[in-house]
N, C-alpha and C positions, 0 to 999 in steps of 0.2 A: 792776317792776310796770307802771310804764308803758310799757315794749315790749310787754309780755303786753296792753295796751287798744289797740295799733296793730295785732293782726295781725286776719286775717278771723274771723269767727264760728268756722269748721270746724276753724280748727285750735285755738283756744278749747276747744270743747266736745270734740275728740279728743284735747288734752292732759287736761282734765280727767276723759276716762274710763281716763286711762291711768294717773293717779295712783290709790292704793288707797284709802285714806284710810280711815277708821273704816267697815268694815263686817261683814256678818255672814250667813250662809248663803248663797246662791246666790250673791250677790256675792263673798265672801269666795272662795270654790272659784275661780270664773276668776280673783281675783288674783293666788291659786296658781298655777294654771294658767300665767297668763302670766308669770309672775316663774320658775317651771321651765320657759318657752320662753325666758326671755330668760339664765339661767343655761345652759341647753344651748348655744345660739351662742355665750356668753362661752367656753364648756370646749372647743367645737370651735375657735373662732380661735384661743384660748391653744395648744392641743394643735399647732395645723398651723403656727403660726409657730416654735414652740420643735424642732418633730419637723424642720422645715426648716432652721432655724439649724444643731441640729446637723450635720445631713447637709452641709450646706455648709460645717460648721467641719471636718466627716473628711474632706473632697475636698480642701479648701485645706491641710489640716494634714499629709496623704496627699502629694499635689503637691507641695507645698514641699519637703516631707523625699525626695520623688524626686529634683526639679533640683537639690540641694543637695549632691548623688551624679552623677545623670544630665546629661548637653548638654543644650541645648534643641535644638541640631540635631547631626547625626554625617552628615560625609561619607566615603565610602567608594571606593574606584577599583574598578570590577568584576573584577580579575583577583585581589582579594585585600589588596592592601598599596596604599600610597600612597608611591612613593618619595621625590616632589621634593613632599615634603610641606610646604616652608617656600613656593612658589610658589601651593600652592592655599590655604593662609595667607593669604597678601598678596594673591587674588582674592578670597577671600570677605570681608577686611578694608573690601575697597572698598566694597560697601556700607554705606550710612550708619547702619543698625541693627545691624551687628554689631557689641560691643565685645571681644570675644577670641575668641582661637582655638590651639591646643592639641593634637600626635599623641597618641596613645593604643595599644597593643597591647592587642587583646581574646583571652581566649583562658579557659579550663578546664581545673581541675585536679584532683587529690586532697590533700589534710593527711592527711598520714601521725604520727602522737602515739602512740608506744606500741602499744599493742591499737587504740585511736579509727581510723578512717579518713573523713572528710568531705569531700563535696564543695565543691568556692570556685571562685569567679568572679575571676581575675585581670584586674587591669589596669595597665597598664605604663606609666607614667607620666614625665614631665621634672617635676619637684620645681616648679622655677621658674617654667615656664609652668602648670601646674596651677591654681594660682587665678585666674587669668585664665575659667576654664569653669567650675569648681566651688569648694563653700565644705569641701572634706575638709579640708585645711589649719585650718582656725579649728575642727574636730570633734575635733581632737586634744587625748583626754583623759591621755594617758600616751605619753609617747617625743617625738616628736619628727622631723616629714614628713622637714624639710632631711635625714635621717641616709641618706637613699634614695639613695647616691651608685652609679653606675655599676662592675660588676666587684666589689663587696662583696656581695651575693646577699643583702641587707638586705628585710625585708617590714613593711607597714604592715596589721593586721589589726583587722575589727572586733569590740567590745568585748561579742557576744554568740558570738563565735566563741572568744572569748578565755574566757569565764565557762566554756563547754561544755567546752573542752578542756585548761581549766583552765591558760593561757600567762600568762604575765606577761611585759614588755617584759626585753630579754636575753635569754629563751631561745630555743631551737632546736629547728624542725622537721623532715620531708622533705614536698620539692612532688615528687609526681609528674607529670607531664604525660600526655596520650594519645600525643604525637608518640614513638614508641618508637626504637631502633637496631635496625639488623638484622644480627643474628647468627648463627653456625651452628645455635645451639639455637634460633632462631628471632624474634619480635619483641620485644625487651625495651623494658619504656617506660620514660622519661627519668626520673631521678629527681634532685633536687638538694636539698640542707642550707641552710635560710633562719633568719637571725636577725632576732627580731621587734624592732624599733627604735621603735615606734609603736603604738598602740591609737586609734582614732578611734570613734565616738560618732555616727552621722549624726540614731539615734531611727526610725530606718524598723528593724524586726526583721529584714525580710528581706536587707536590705543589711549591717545589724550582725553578722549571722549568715552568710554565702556572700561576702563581697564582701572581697579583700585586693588592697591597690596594689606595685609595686614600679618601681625604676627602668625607664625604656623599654630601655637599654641591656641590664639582666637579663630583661628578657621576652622581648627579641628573641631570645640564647640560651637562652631556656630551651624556647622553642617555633619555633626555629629558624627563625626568620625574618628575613629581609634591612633589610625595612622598614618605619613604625610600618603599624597596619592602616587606621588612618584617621587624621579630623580632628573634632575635636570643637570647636564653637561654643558660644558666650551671646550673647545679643542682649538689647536693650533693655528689648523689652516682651514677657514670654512666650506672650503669647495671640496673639502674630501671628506665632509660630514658623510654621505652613503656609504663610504668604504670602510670608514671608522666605523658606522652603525652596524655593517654588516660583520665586522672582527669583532662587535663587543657581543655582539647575536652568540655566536659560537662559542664565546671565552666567557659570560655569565652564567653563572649557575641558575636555579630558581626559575627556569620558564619564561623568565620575562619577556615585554612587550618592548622592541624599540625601533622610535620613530625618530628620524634626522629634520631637519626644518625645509627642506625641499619638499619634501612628504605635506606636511601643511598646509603649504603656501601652494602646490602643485597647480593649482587651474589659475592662480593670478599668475607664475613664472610662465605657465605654457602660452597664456593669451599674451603675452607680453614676446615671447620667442614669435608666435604666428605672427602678429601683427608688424614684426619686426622683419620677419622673411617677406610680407606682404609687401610693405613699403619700400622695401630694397627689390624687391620684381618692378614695381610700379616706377620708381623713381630712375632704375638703370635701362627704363623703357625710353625717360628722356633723354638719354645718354646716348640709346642707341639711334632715336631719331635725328638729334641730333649729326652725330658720327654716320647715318647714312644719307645727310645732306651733304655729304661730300664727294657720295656721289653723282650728284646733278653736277653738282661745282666740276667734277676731273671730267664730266662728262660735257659740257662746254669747251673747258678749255681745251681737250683733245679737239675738238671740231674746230676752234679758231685758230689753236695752232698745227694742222695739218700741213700747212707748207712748211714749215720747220722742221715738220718730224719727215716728210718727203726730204728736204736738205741732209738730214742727219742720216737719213737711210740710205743717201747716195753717196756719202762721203765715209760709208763703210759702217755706222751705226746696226747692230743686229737686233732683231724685233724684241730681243733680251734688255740688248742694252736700252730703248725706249718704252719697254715695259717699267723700267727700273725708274726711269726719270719719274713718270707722274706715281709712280709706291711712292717715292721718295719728297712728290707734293705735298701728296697727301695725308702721308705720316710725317711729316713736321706738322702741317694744319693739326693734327690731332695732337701731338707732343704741346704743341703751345696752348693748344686748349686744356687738354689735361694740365697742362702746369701751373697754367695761372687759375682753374678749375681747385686744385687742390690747394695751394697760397691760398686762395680765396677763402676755403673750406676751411683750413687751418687755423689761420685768423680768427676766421668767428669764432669757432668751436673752442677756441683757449680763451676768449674774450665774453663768451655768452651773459659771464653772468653783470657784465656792464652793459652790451649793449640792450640786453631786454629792458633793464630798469631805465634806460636812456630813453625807448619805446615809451614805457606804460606811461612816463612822465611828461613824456610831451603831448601822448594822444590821449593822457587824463582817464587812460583805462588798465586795469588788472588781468591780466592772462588767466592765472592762476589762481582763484579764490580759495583763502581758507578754506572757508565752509562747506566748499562742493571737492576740490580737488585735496590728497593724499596730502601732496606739499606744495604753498605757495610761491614757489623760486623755480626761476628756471635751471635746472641742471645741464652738467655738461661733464660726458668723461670722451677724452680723444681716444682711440686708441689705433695705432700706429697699423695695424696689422690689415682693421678696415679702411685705414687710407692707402696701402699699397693695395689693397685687393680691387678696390676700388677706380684706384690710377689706370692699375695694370689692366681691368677690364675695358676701360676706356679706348687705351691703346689700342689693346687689341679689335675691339670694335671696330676701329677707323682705321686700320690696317686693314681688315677685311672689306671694308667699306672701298677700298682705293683698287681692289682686285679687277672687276669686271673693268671700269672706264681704262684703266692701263692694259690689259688683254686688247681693248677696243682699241686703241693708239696701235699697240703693235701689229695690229692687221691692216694700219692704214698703207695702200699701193702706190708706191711713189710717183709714178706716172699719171693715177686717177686726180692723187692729190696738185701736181703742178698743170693741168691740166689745163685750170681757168686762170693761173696766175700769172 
């Protein structure tokens, strides 16, 4: 209480027209009023922080389960292959942000299963150096990477490849390849017998589903090739893959070709940044209509409390000091909506990944299906920067929102106003 007798007169009397307190017809209606303005900015900040988490927990959750498959960078030699691949190894090593590096053979095939025919993404791989660039190795849910040895034609497939075509670790399929032989009846393409020694796990569908490794030594035969196709990086911090890409551009000898994993993924990162700018225009639209129902509300209450603001203008109040009064309604009304707006926000977005499964269990439905969506879970990453950005826009909204109807107070004429009174 005694903070509340140190502050000025205006924010006195704009606190206390902002509490409700025992009242009844006309007054009663704007308390309404403003308590469903100040509930509408609570449901637009809760809405755009939680609708942001998640979309920030799909990109991260998306991303991760990429580089946990993909390099952060892939160098390549323009003519195709990389011979003296253990040389551009030990130049890209030189820089202080790389910590591994790793050939690969990249190539395309077919799974041939009985009647089944599917398309797969090969990758040819050294066992040993492998986790040095990727985490396939710790994905293995069945088999076993080390069994990937050289001249055994051994394959490591993922575990939505495996579900489709119904493999289990031991069996045996046919790879065909496009690189064919050429014979008198004309192009036969390359076919070879793989025993599946492995199942891995990565959680991306589309990699679980198309993506199978095998020794480098087997890729190179099997798509006849001399040397792996490239080299594949990790580096420290993944977000300065381009600028690393771009010091290893300059500091590699040889010509090479390189590409960071931004570069790859480009049109899925970019639809993912647009749709994300889209939904924070769309959603801060609720925010703002909300926050400018508060101007009907200051614009009421100026009108029914006119004899008060005549009182206060005759008793020395300046059109300053009763402009202030209703800023000062109307940015608490917004303070409290934003507050309990973002609590709101906060809660969920740290809690998502209970309350959706609370959801699907009770309404006996799945959000997210395997089979159709990337990952089945709903994610969630908070991040701090978008709830103040968020907050602060709020405010401000409903601060400017409080402009016009307090101008309107301060031109009220004390004698017009006590006229009828």
């Amino acid at each position: 209480m005694s903070i509340l007798k140190n502050l000025p007169f205006e924010w006195l009397v704009g606190l206390r027209y902002t509490r409700s307190g025992k009242r009844s017809g006309r007054n009663s209606f704007i308390s309404f009023i403003s308590l469903i303005s100040m509930a509408g900015i609570a449901l637009g900040v809760t809405a755009l922080i939680v609708v942001l988490s998640v979309m920030n927990g799909f990109q991260k959750e998306v991303r991760d389960r990429m580089l946990s498959v993909l390099a952060h960078i892939e160098v390549f030699d323009p003519i195709g292959a990389l011979p003296d691949w253990q040389q551009a190894a030990r130049e890209a090593l030189m820089h202080k942000e790389v910590k591994g590096a790793a050939p690969f053979v990249f190539g395309q095939a077919m799974v041939a299963r009985g009647d089944s025919l599917r398309g797969v993404v090969v990758r040819g791989i050294i066992p040993q150096e492998e986790p040095k660039v990727s985490d396939v190795a710790k994905q293995i849910k069945r088999g076993s990477f080390n069994d990937l040895q050289p001249g055994q034609f051994n394959i490591v497939i993922g575990s939505e490849m495996a579900r489709i075509l119904r493999l289990q670790v031991g069996n045996k399929f046919a790879l065909i390849a496009p690189q064919g032989q050429i014979t008198p009846a004309g192009v036969l393409p390359r076919m070879k017998q793989f025993t599946i020694v492995g199942i891995f796990e990565a959680g991306h569908f589309e990699f679980d589903s198309t993506m199978a490794f095998m020794h480098l030594k087997d890729a190179q035969t099997m798509f006849q090739i001399d040397a792996p196709s490239g080299l594949r990086l990790r580096i420290e911090d993944m977000h300065r893959a381009p600028l690393v890409a771009k010091d290893l551009a300059h500091s590699m000898t040889g010509g090479v070709f390189i590409r960071d994993w931004s570069k790859q993924n480009r049109t899925w990162f970019a639809a993912v940044q647009t749709e994300k700018r889209m939904m924070s225009i769309i959603l801060m639209l609720i925010i703002a209509v909300a926050a400018f129902n508060l101007v009907s509300t200051l614009v009421m209450t100026v009108t029914e409390k006119q004899a008060d603001i005549a009182i206060l203008r005759t008793l020395g109040a300046s059109p300053r000091s009763i402009m202030k009064i209703f800023i000062v309604q109307g940015a608490v009304a917004g303070l409290l909506g934003t507050a309990v707006g973002v609590g709101l926000g906060v809660l969920i977005s740290l809690n998502i990944d209970v309350i959706v499964p609370f959801i699907e269990r009770m309404l006996g439905v799945q959000f997210l299906p395997k089979e159709i969506y990337v990952i089945n879970k709903m994610p969630s990453d908070l991040r701090w920067a978008d709830v103040f950005t968020i907050g602060g826009a709020s405010v401000v909204m409903a601060f400017f929102a409080t402009i016009y109807p307090s101008w309107s107070a301060s031109r009220v004429k004390p004698a017009e106003a006590l006229r009828y009174e």
